[in-house]
Biopython code that builds the backbone (N, CA, C, O; Angstrom):
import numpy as np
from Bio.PDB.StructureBuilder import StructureBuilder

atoms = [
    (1, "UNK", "N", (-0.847, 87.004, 66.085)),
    (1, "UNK", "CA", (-0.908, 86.051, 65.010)),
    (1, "UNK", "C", (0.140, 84.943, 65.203)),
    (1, "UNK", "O", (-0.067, 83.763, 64.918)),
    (2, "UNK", "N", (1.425, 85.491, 65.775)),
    (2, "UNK", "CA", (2.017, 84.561, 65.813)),
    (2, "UNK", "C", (1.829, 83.051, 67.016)),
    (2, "UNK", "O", (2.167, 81.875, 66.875)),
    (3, "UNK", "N", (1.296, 83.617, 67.906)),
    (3, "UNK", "CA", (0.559, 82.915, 69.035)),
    (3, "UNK", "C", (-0.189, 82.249, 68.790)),
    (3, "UNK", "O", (-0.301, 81.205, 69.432)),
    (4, "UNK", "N", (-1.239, 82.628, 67.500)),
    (4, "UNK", "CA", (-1.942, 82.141, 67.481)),
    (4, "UNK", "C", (-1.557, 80.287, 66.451)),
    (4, "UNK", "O", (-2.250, 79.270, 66.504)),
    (5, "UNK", "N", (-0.561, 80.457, 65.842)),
    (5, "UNK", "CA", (0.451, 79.813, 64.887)),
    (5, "UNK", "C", (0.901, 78.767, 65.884)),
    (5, "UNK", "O", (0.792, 77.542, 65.829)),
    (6, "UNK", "N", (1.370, 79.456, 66.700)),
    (6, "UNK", "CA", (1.653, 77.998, 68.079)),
    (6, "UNK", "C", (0.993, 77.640, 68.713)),
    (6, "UNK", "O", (1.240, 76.748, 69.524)),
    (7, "UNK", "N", (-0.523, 78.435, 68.519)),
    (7, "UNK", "CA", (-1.486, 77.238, 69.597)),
    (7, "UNK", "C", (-1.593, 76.402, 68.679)),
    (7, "UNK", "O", (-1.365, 75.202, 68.833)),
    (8, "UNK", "N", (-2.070, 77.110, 67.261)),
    (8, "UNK", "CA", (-2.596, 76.056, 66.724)),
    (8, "UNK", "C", (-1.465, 74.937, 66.284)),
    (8, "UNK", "O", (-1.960, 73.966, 65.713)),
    (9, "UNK", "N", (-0.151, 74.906, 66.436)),
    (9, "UNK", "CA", (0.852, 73.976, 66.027)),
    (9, "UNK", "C", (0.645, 72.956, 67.291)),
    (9, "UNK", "O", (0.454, 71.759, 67.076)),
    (10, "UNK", "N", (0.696, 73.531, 68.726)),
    (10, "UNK", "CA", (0.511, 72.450, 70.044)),
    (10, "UNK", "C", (-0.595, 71.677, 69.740)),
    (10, "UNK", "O", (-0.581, 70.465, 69.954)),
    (11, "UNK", "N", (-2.062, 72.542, 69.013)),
    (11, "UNK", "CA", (-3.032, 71.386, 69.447)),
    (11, "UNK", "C", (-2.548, 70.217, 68.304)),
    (11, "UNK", "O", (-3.178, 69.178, 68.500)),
    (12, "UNK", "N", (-1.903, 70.145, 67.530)),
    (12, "UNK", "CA", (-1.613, 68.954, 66.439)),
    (12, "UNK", "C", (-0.244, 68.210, 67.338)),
    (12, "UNK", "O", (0.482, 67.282, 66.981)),
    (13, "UNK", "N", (-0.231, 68.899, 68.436)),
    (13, "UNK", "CA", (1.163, 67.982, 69.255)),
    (13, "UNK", "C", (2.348, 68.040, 69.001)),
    (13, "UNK", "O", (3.212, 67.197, 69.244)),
    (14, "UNK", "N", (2.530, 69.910, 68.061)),
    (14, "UNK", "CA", (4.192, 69.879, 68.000)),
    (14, "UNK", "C", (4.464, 69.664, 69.116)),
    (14, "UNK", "O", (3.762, 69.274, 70.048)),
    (15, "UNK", "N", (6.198, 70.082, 69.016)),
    (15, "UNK", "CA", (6.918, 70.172, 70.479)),
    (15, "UNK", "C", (7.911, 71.000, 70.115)),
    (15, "UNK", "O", (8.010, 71.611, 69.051)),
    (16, "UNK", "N", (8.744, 70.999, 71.157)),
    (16, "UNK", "CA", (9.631, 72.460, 71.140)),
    (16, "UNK", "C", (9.211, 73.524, 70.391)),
    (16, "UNK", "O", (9.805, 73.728, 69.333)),
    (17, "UNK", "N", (8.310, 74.249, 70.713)),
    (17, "UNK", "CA", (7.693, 75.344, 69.876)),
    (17, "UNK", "C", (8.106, 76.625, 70.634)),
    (17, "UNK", "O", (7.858, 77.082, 71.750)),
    (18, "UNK", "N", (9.023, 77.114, 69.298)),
    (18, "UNK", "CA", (9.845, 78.502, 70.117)),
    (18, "UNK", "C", (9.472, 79.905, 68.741)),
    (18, "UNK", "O", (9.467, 79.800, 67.514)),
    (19, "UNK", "N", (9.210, 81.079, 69.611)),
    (19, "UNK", "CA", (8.518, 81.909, 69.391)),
    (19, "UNK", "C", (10.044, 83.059, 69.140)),
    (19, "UNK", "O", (10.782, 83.339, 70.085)),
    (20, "UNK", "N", (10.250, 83.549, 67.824)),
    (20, "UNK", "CA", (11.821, 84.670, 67.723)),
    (20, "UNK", "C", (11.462, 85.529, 67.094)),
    (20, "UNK", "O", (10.949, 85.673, 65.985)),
    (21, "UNK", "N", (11.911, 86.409, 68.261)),
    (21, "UNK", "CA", (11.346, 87.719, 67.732)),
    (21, "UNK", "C", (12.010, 88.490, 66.927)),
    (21, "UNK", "O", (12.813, 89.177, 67.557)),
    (22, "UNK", "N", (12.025, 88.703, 65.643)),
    (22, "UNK", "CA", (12.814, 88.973, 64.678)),
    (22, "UNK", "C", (12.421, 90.825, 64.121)),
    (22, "UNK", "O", (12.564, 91.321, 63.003)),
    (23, "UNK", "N", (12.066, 91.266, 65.009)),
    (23, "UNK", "CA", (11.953, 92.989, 64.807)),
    (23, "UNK", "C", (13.002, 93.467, 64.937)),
    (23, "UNK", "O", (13.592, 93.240, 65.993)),
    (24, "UNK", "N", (13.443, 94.052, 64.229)),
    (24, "UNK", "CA", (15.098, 95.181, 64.486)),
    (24, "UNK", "C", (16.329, 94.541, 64.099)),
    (24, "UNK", "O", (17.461, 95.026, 64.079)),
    (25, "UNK", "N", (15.882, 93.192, 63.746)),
    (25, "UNK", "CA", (16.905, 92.189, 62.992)),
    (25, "UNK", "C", (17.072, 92.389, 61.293)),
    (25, "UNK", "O", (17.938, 92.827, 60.535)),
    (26, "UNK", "N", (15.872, 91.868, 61.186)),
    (26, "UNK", "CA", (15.601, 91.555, 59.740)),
    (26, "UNK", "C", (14.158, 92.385, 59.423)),
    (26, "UNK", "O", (13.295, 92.615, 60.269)),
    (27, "UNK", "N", (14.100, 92.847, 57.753)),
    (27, "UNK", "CA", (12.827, 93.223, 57.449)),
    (27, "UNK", "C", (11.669, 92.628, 57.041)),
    (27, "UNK", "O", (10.551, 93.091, 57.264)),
    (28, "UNK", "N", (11.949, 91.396, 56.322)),
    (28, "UNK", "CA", (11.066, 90.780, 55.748)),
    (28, "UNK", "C", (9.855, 89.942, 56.937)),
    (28, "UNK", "O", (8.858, 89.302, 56.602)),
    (29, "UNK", "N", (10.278, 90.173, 58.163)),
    (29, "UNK", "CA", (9.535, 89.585, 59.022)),
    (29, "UNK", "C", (9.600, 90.075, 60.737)),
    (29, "UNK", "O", (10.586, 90.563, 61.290)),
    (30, "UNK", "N", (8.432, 89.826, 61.288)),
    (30, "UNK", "CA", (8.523, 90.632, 62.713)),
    (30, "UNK", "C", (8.554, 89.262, 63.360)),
    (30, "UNK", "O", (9.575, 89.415, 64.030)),
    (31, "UNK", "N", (8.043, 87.704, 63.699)),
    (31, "UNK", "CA", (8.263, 86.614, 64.441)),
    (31, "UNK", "C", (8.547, 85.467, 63.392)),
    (31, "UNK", "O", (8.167, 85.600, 62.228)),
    (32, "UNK", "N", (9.241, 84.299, 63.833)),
    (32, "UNK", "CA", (9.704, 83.171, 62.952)),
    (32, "UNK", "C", (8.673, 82.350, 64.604)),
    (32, "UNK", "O", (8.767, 82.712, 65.777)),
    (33, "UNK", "N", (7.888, 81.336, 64.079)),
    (33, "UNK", "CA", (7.598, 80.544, 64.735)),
    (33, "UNK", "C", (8.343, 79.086, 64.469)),
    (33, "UNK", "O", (8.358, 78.660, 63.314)),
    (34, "UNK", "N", (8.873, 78.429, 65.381)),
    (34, "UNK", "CA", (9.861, 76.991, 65.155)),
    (34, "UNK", "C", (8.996, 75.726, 65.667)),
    (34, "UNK", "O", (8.349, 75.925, 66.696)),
    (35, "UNK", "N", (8.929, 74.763, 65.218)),
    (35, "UNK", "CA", (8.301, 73.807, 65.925)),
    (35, "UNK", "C", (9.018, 72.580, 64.998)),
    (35, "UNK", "O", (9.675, 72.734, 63.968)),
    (36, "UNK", "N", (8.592, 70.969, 65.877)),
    (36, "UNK", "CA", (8.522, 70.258, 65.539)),
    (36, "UNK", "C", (7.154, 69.006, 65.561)),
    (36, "UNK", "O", (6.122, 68.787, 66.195)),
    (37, "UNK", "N", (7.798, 68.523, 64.641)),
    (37, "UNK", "CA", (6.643, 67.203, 64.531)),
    (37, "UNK", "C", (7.452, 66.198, 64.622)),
    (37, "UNK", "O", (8.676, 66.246, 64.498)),
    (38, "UNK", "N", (6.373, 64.659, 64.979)),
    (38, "UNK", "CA", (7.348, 63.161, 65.109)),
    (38, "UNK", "C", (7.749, 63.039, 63.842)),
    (38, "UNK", "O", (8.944, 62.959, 63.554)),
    (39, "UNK", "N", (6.510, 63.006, 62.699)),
    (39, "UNK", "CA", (7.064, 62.174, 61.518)),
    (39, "UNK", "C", (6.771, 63.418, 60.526)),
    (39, "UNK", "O", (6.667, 64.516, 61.072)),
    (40, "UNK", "N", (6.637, 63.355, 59.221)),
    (40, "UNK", "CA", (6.555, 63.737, 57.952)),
    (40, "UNK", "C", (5.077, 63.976, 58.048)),
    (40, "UNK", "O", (4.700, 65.018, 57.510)),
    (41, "UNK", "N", (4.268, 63.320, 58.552)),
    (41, "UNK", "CA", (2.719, 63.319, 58.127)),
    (41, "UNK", "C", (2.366, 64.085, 59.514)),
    (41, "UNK", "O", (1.361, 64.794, 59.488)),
    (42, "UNK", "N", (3.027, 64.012, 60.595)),
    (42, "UNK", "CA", (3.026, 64.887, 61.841)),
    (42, "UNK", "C", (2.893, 66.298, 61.123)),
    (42, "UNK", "O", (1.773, 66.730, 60.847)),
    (43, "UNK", "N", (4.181, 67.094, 60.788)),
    (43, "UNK", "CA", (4.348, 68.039, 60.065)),
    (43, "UNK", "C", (2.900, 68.524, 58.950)),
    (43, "UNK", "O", (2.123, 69.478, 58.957)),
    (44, "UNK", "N", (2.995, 67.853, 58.465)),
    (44, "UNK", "CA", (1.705, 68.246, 57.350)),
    (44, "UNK", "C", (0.091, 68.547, 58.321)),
    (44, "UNK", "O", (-0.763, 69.396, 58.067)),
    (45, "UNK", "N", (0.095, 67.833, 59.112)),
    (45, "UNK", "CA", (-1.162, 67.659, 60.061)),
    (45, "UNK", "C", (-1.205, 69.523, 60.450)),
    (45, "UNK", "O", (-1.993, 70.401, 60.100)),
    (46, "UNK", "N", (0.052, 69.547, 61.329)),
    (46, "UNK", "CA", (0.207, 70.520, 62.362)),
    (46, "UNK", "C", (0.253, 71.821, 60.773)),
    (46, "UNK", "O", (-0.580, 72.707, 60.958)),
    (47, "UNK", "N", (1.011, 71.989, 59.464)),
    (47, "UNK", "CA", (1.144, 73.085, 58.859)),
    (47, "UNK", "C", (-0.693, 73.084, 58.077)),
    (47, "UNK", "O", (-1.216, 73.960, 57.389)),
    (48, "UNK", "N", (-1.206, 71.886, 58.494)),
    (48, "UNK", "CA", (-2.716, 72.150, 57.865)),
    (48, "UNK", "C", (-3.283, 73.190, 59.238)),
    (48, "UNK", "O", (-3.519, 74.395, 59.155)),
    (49, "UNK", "N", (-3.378, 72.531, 60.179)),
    (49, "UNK", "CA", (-4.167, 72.954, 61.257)),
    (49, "UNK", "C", (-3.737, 74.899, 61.522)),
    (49, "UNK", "O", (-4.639, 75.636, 61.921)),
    (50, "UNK", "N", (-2.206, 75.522, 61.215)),
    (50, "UNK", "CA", (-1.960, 76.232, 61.469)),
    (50, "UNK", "C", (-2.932, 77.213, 60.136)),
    (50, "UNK", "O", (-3.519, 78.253, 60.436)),
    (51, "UNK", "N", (-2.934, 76.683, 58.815)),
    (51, "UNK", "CA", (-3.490, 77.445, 57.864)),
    (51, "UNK", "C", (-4.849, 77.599, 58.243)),
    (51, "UNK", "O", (-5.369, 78.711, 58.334)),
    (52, "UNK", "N", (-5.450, 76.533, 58.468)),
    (52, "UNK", "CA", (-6.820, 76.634, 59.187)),
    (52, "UNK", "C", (-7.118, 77.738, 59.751)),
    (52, "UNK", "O", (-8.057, 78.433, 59.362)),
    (53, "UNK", "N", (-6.369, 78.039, 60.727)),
    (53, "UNK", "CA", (-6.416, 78.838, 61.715)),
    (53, "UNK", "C", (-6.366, 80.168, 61.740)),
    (53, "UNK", "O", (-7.133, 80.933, 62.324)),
    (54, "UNK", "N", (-5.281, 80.458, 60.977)),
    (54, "UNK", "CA", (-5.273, 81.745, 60.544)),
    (54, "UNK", "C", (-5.908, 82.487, 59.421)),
    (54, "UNK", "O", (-5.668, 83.666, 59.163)),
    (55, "UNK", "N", (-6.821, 81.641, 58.701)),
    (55, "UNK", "CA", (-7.628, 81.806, 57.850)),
    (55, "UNK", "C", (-8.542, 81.796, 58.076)),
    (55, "UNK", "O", (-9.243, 82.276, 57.185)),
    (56, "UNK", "N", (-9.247, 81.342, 59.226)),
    (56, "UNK", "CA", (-10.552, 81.456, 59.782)),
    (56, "UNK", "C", (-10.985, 82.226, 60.897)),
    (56, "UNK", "O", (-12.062, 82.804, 61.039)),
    (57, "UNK", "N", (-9.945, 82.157, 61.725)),
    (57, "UNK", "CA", (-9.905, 83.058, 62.599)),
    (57, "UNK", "C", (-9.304, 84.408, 62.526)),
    (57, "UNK", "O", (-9.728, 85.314, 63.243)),
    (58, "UNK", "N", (-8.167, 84.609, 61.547)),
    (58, "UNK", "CA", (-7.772, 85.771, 61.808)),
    (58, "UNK", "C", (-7.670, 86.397, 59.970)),
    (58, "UNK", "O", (-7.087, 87.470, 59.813)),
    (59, "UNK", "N", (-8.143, 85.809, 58.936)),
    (59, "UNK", "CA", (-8.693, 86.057, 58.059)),
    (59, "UNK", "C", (-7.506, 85.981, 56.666)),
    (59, "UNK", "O", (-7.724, 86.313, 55.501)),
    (60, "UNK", "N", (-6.463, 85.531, 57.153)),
    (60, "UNK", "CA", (-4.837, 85.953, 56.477)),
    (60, "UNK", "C", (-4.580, 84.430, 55.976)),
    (60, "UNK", "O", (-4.812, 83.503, 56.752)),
    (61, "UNK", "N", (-4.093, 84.190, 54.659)),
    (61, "UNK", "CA", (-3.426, 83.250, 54.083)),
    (61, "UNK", "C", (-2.110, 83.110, 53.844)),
    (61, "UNK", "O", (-1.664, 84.134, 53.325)),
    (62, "UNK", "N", (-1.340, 82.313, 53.998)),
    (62, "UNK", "CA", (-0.006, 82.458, 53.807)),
    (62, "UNK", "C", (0.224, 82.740, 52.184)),
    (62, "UNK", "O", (-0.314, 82.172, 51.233)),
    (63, "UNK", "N", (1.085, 83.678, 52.193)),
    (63, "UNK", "CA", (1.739, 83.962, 50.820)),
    (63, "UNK", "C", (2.592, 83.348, 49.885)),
    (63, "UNK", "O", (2.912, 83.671, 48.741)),
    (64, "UNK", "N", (2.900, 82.386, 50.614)),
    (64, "UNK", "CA", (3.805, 80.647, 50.246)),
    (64, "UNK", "C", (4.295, 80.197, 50.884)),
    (64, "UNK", "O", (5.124, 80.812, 51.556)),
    (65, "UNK", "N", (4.080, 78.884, 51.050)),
    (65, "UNK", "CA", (3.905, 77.901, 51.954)),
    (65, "UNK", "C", (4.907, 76.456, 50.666)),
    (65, "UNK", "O", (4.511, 75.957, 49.613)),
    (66, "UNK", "N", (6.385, 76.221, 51.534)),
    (66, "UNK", "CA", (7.266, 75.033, 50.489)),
    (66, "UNK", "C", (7.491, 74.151, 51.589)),
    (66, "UNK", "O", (7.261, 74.403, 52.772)),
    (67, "UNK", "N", (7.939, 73.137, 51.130)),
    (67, "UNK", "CA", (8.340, 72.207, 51.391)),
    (67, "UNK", "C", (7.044, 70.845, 52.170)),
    (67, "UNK", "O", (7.262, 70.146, 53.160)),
    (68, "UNK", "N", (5.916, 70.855, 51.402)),
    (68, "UNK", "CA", (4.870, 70.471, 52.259)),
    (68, "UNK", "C", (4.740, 68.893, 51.657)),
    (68, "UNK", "O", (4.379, 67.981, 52.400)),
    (69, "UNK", "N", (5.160, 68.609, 49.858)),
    (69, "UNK", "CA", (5.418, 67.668, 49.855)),
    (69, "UNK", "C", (6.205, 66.121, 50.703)),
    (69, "UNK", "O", (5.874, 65.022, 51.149)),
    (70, "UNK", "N", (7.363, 66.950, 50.525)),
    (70, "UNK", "CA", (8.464, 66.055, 51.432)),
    (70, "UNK", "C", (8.199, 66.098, 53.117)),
    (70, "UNK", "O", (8.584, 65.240, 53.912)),
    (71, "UNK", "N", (7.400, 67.390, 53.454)),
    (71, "UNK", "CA", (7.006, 67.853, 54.648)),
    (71, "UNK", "C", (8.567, 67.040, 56.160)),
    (71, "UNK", "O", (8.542, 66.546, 57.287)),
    (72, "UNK", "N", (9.288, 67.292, 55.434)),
    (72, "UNK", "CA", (10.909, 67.104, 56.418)),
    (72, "UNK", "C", (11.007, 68.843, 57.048)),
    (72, "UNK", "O", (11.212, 69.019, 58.249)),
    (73, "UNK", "N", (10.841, 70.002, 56.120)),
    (73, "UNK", "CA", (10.601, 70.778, 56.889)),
    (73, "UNK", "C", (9.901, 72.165, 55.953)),
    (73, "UNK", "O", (10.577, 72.727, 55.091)),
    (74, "UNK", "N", (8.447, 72.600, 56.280)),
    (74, "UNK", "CA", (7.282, 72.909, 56.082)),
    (74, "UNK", "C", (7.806, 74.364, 56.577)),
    (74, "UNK", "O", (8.137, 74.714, 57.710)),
    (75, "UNK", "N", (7.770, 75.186, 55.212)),
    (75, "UNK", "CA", (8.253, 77.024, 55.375)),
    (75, "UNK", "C", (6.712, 77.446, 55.496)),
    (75, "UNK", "O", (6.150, 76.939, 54.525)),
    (76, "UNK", "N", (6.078, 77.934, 56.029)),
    (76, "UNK", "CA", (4.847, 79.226, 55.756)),
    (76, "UNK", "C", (5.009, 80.383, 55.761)),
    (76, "UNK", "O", (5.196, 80.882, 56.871)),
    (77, "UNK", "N", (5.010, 81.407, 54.419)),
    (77, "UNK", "CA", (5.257, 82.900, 55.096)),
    (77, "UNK", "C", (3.897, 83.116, 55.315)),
    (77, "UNK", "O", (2.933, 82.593, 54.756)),
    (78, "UNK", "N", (3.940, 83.953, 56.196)),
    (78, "UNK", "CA", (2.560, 85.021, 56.209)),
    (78, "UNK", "C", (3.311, 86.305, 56.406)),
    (78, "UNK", "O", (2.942, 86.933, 57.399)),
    (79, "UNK", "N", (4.256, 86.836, 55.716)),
    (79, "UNK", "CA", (4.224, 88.182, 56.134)),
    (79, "UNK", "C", (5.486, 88.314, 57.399)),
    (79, "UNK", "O", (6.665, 88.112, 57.692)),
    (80, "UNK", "N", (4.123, 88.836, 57.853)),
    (80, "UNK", "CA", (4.202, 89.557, 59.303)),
    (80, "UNK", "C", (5.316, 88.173, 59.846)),
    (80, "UNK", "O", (6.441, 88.152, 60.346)),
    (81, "UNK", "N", (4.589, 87.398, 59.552)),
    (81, "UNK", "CA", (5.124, 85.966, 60.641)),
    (81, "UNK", "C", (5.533, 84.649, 59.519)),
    (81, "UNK", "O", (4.806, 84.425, 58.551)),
    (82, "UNK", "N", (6.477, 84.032, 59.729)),
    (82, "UNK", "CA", (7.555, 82.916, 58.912)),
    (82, "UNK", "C", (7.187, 81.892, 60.239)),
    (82, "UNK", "O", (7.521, 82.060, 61.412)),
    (83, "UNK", "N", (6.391, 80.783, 59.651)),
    (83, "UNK", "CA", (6.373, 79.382, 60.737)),
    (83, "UNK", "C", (7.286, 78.029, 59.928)),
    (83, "UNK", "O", (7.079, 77.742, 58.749)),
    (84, "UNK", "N", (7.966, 77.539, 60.515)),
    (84, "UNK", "CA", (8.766, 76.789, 60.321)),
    (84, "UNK", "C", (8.827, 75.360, 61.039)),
    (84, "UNK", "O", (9.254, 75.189, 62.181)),
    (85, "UNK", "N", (8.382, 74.460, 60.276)),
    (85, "UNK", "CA", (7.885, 73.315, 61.210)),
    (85, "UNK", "C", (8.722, 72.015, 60.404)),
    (85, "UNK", "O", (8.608, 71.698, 59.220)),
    (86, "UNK", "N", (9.219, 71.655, 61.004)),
    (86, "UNK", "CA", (10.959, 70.342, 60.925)),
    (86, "UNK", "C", (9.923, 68.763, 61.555)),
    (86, "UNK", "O", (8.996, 68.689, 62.361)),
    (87, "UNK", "N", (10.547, 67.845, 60.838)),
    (87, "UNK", "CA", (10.895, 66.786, 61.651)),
    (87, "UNK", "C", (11.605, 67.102, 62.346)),
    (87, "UNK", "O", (12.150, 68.200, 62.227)),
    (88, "UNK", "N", (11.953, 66.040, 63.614)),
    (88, "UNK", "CA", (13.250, 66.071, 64.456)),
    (88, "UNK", "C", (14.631, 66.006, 63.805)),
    (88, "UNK", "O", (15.549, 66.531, 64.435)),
    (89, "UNK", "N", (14.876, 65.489, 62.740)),
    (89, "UNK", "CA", (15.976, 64.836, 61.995)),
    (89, "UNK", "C", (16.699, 66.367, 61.325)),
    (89, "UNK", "O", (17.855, 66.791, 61.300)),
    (90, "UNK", "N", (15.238, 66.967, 60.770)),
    (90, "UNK", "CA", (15.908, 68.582, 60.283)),
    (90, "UNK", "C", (16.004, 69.816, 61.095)),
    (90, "UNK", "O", (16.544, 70.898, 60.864)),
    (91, "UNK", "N", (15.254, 69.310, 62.236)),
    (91, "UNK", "CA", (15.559, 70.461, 62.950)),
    (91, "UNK", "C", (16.930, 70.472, 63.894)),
    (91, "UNK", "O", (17.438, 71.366, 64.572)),
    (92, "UNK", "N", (17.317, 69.043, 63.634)),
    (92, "UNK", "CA", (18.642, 68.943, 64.323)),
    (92, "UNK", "C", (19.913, 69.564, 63.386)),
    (92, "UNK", "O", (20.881, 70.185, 63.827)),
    (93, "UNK", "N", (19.681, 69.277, 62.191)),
    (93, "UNK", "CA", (20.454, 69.942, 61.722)),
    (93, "UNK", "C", (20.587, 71.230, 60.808)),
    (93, "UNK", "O", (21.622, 71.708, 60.345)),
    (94, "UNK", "N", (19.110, 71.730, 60.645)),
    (94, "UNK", "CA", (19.201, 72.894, 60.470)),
    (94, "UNK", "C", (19.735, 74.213, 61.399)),
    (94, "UNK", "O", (20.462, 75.128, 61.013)),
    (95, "UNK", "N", (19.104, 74.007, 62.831)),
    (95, "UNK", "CA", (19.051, 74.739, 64.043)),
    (95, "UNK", "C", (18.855, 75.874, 63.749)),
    (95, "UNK", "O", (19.691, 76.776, 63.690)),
    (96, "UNK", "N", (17.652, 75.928, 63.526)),
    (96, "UNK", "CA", (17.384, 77.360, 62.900)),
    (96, "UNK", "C", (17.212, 78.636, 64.305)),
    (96, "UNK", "O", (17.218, 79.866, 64.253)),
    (97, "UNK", "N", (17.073, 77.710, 65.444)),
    (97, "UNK", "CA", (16.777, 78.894, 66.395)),
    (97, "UNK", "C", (18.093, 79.210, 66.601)),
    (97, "UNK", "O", (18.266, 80.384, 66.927)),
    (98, "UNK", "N", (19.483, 78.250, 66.476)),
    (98, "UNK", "CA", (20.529, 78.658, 67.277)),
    (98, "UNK", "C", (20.916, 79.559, 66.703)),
    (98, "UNK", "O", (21.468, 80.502, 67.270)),
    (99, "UNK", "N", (20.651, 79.467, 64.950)),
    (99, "UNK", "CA", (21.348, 80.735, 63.740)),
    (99, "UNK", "C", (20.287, 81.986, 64.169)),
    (99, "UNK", "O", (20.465, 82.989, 63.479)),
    (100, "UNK", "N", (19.551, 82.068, 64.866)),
    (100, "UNK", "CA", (19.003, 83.638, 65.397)),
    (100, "UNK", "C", (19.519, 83.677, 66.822)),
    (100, "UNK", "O", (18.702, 84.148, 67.614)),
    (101, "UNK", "N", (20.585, 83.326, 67.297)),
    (101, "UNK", "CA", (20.601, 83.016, 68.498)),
    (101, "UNK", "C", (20.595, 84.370, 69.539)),
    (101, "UNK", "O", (20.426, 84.477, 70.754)),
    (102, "UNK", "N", (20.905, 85.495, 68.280)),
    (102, "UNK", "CA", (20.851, 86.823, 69.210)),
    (102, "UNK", "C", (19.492, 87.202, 69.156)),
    (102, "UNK", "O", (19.459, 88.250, 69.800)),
    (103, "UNK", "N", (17.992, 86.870, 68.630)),
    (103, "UNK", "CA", (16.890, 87.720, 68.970)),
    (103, "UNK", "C", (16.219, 87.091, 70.118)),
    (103, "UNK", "O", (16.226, 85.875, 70.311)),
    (104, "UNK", "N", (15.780, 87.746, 70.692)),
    (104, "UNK", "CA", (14.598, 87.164, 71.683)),
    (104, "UNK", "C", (13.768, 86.055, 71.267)),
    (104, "UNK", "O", (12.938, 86.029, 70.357)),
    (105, "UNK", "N", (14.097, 85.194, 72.026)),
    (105, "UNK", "CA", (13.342, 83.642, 71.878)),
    (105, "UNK", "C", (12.454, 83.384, 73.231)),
    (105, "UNK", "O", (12.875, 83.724, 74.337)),
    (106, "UNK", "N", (11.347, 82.830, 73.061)),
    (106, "UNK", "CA", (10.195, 82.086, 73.505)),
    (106, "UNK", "C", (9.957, 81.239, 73.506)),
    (106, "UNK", "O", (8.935, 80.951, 72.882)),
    (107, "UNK", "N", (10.706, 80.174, 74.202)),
    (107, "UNK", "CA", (9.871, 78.968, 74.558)),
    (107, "UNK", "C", (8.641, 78.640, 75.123)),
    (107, "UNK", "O", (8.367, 78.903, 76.293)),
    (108, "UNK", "N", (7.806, 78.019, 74.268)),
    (108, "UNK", "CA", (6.079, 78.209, 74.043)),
    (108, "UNK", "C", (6.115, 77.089, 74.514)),
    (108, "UNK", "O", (6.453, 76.235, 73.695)),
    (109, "UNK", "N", (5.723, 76.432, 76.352)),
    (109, "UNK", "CA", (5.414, 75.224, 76.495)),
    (109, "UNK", "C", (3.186, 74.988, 76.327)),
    (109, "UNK", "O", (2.310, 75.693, 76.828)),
    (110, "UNK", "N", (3.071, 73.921, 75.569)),
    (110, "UNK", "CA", (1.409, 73.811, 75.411)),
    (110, "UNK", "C", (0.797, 73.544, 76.004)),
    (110, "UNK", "O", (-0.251, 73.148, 75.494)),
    (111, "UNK", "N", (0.866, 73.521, 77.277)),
    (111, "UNK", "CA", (-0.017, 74.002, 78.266)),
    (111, "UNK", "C", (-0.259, 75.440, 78.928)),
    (111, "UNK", "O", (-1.141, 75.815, 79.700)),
    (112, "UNK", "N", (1.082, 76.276, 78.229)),
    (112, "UNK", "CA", (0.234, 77.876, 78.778)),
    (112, "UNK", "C", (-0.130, 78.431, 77.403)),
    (112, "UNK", "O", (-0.287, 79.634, 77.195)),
    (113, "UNK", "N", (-0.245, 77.551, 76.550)),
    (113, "UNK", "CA", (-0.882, 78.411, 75.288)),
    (113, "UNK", "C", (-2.803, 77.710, 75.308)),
    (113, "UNK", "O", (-3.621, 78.126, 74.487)),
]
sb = StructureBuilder()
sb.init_structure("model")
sb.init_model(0)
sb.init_chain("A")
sb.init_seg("    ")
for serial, (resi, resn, name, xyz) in enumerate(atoms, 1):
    if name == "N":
        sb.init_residue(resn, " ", resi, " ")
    sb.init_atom(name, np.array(xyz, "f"), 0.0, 1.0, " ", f" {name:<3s}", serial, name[0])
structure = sb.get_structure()
C-alpha cells in the first residue's frame, strides 16, 4: 500500500519520494510516505491522485486527511500508512525524514516505481 502511495505520488511528478519504515518505532503506523510537490496546487493534484488510488485499487480511504486547504503540507492517515506531501519551502523546514533519521528509509526514484 505504501508503494502503491508513491507510484501514485510520482505519476503527479512528486520528487524526493522517500519510503520510512516506521515498524518497531512507533505504533500508530508501519510506513510514513514523504514527498514533494513544486507548488500548493502541485500538492493537492498528487494528495488527489494518491486517494484515487488507494480507493480504487486497493479499496481503503484515508481516515483523515489535513492540511489540504493551504496544501503547504498535505497529512493522509490511512492507518497502516501516514503520506506526507510538503511544498519544497515545508519540507525544508520541517525535515520530517531527518526527525526519523534512525528508521529505514527508501529513496523511491520514479522510474523504478
Amino acid at each position: 500500500m505504501a508503494l502503491a502511495a508513491a507510484q501514485a505520488a510520482a505519476e503527479k511528478k512528486a520528487r524526493d519520494i522517500v519510503l520510512i519504515d516506521m515498524r518497531g518505532i512507533v505504533v500508530y503506523t508501519d510506513y510514513m510516505v514523504v514527498c514533494t510537490g513544486s507548488t500548493a496546487r502541485q500538492t493537492k493534484a498528487i494528495s488527489d491522485e494518491i486517494r484515487r488510488v488507494l480507493k480504487e485499487d486497493h479499496k481503503i480511504s484515508a481516515r483523515r486527511v489535513e492540511g489540504e486547504r493551504e496544501a503547504e503540507w498535505i497529512l493522509m492517515d490511512y492507518l497502516d500508512i501516514v503520506v506526507h506531501i510538503f511544498t519544497p519551502t515545508a519540507r525544508d523546514f520541517y525535515r520530517l525524514d531527518r526527525l526519523w533519521g534512525e528508521a529505514p528509509q527508501q529513496v523511491l526514484e520514479p522510474s523504478a516505481l
